[in-house]
Every structure is written in C-alpha cells, then in structure tokens.
N, CA, C, O and CB atoms as a CASP TS submission, in Angstrom:
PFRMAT TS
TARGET T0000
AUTHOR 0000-0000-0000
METHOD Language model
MODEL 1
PARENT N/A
ATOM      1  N   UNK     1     -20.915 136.476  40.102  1.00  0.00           N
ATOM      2  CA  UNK     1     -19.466 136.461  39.839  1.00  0.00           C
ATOM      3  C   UNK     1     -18.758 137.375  40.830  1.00  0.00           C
ATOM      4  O   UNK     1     -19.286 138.296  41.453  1.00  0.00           O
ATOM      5  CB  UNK     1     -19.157 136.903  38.376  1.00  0.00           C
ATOM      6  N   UNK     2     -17.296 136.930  40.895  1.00  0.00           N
ATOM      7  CA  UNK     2     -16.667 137.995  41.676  1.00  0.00           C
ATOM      8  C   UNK     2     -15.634 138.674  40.962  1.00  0.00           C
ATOM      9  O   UNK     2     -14.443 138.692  41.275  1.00  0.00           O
ATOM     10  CB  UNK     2     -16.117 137.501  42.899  1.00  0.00           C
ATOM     11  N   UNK     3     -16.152 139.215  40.012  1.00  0.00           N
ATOM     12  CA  UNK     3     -15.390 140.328  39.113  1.00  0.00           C
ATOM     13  C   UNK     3     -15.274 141.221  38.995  1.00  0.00           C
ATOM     14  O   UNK     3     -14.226 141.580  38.458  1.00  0.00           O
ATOM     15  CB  UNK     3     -15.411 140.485  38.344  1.00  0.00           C
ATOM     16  N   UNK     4     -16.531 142.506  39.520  1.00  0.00           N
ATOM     17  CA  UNK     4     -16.734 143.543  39.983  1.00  0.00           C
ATOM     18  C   UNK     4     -18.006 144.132  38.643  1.00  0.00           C
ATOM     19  O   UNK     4     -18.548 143.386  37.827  1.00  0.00           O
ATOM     20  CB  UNK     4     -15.192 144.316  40.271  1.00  0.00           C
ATOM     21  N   UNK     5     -18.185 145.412  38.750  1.00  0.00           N
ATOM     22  CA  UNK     5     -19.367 145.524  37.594  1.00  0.00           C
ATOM     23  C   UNK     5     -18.895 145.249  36.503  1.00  0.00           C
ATOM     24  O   UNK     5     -19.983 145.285  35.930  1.00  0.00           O
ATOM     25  CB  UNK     5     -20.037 146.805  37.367  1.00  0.00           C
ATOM     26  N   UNK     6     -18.218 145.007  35.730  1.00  0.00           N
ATOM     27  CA  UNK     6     -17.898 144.818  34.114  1.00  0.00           C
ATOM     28  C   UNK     6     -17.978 143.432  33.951  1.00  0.00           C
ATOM     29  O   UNK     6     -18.202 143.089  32.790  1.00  0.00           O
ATOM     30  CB  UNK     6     -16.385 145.354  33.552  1.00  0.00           C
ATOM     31  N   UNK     7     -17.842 142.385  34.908  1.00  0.00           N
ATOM     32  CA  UNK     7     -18.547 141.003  34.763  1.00  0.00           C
ATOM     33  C   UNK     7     -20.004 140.929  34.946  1.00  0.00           C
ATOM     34  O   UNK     7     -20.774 140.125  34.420  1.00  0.00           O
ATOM     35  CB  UNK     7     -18.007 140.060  35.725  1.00  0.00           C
ATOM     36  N   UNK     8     -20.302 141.988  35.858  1.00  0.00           N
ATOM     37  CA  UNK     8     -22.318 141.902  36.128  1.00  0.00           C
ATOM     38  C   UNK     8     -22.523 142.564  34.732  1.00  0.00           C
ATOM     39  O   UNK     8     -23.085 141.849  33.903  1.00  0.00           O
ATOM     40  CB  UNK     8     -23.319 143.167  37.823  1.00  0.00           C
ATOM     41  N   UNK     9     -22.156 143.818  34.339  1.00  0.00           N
ATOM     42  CA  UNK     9     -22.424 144.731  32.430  1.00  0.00           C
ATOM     43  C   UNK     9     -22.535 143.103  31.558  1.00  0.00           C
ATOM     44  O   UNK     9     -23.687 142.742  31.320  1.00  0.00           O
ATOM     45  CB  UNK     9     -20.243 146.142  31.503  1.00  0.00           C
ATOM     46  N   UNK    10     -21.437 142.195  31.117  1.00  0.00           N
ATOM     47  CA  UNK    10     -21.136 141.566  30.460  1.00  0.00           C
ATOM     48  C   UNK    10     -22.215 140.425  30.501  1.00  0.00           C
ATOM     49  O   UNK    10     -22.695 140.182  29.394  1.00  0.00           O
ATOM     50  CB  UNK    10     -19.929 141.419  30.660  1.00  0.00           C
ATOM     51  N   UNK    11     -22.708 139.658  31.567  1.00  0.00           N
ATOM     52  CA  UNK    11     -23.598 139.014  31.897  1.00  0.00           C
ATOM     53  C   UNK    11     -25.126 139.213  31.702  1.00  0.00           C
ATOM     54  O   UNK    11     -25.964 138.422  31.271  1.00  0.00           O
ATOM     55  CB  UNK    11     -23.311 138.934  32.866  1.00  0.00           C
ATOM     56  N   UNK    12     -25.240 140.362  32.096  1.00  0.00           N
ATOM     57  CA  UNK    12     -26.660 141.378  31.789  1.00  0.00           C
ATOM     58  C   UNK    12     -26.738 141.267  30.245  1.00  0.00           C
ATOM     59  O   UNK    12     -27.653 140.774  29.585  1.00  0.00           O
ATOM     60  CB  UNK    12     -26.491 143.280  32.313  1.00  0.00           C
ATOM     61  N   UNK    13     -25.712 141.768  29.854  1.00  0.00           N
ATOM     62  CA  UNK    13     -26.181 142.342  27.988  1.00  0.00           C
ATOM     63  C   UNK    13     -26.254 140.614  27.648  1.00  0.00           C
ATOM     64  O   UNK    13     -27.161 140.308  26.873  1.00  0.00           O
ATOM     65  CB  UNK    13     -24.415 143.616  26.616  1.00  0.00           C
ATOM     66  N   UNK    14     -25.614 139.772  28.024  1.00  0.00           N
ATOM     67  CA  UNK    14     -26.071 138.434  27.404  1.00  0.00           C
ATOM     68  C   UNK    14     -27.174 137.748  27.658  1.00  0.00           C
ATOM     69  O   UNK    14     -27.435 136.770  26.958  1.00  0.00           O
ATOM     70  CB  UNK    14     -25.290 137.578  27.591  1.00  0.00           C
ATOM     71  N   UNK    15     -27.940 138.102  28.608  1.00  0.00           N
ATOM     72  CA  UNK    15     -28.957 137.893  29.597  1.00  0.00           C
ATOM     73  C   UNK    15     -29.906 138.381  28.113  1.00  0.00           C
ATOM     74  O   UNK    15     -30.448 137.494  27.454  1.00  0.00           O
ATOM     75  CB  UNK    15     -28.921 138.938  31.366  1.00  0.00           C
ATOM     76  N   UNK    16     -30.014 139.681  27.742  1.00  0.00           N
ATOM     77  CA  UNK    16     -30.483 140.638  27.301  1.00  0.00           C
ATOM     78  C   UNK    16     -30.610 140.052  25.842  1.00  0.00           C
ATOM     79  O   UNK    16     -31.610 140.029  25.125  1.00  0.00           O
ATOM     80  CB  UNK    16     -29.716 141.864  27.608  1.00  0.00           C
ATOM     81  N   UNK    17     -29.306 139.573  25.581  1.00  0.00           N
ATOM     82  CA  UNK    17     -29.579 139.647  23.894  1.00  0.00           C
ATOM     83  C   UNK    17     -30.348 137.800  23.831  1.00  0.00           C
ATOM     84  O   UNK    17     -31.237 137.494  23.037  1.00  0.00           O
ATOM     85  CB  UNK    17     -27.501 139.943  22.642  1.00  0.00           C
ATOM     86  N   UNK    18     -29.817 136.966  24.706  1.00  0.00           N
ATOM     87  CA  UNK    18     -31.059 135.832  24.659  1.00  0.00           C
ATOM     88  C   UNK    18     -32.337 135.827  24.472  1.00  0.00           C
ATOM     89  O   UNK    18     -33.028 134.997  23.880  1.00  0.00           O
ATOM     90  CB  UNK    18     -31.196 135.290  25.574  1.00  0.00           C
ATOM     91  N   UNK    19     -32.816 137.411  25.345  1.00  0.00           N
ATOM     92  CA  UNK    19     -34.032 137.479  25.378  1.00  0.00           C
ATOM     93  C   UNK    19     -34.475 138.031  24.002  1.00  0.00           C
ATOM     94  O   UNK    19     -35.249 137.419  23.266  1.00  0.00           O
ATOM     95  CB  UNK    19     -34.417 138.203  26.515  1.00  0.00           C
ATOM     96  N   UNK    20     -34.006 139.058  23.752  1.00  0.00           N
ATOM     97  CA  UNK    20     -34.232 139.779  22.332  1.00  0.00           C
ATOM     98  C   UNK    20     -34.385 138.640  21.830  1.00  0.00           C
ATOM     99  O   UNK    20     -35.572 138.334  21.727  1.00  0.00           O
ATOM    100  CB  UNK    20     -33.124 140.744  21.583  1.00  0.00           C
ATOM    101  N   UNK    21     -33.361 137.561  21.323  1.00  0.00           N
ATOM    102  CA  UNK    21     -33.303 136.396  20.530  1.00  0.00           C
ATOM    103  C   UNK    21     -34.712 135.350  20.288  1.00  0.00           C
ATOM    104  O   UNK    21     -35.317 134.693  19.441  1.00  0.00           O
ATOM    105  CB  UNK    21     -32.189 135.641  21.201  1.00  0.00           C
ATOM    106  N   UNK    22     -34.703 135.738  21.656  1.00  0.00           N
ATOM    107  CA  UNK    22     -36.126 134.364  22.095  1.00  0.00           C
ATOM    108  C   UNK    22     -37.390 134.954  21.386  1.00  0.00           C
ATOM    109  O   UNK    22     -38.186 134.262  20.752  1.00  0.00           O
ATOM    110  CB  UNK    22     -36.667 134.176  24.229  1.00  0.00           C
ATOM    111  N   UNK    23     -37.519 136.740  21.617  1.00  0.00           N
ATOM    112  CA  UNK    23     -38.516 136.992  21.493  1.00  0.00           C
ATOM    113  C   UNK    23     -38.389 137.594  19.874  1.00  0.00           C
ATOM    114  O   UNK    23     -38.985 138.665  19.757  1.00  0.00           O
ATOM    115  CB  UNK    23     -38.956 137.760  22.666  1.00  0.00           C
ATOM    116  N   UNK    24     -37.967 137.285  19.068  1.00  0.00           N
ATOM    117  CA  UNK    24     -37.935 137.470  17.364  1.00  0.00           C
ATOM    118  C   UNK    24     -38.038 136.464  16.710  1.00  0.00           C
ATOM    119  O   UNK    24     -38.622 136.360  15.632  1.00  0.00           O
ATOM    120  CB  UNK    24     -36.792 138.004  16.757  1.00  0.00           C
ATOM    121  N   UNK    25     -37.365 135.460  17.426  1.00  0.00           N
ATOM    122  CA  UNK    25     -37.509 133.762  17.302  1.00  0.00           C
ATOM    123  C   UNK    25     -38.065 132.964  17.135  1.00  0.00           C
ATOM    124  O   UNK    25     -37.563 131.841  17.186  1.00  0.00           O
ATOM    125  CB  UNK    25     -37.398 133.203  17.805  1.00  0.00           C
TER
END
C-alpha cells in the first residue's frame, strides 16, 4: 500500500489475527 506505516500496522495485525484464527480453528 501507499499509505505510510499505519496501513502496513493495520495489514500486519490482520495478517496476524487470520493466522491466530487458522491455528485454533
């Protein structure tokens, strides 16, 4: 993205909680 870091933060933690998700799932 070209949003600056608070679009890369925002992307990451969703990145993040998929995974959490996948791996309780």
């Amino acid at each position: 993205h070209v949003g600056g870091d608070e679009c890369n933060i925002n992307e990451h933690r969703s990145l993040v909680a998929i995974f959490v998700f996948t791996e309780f799932f």
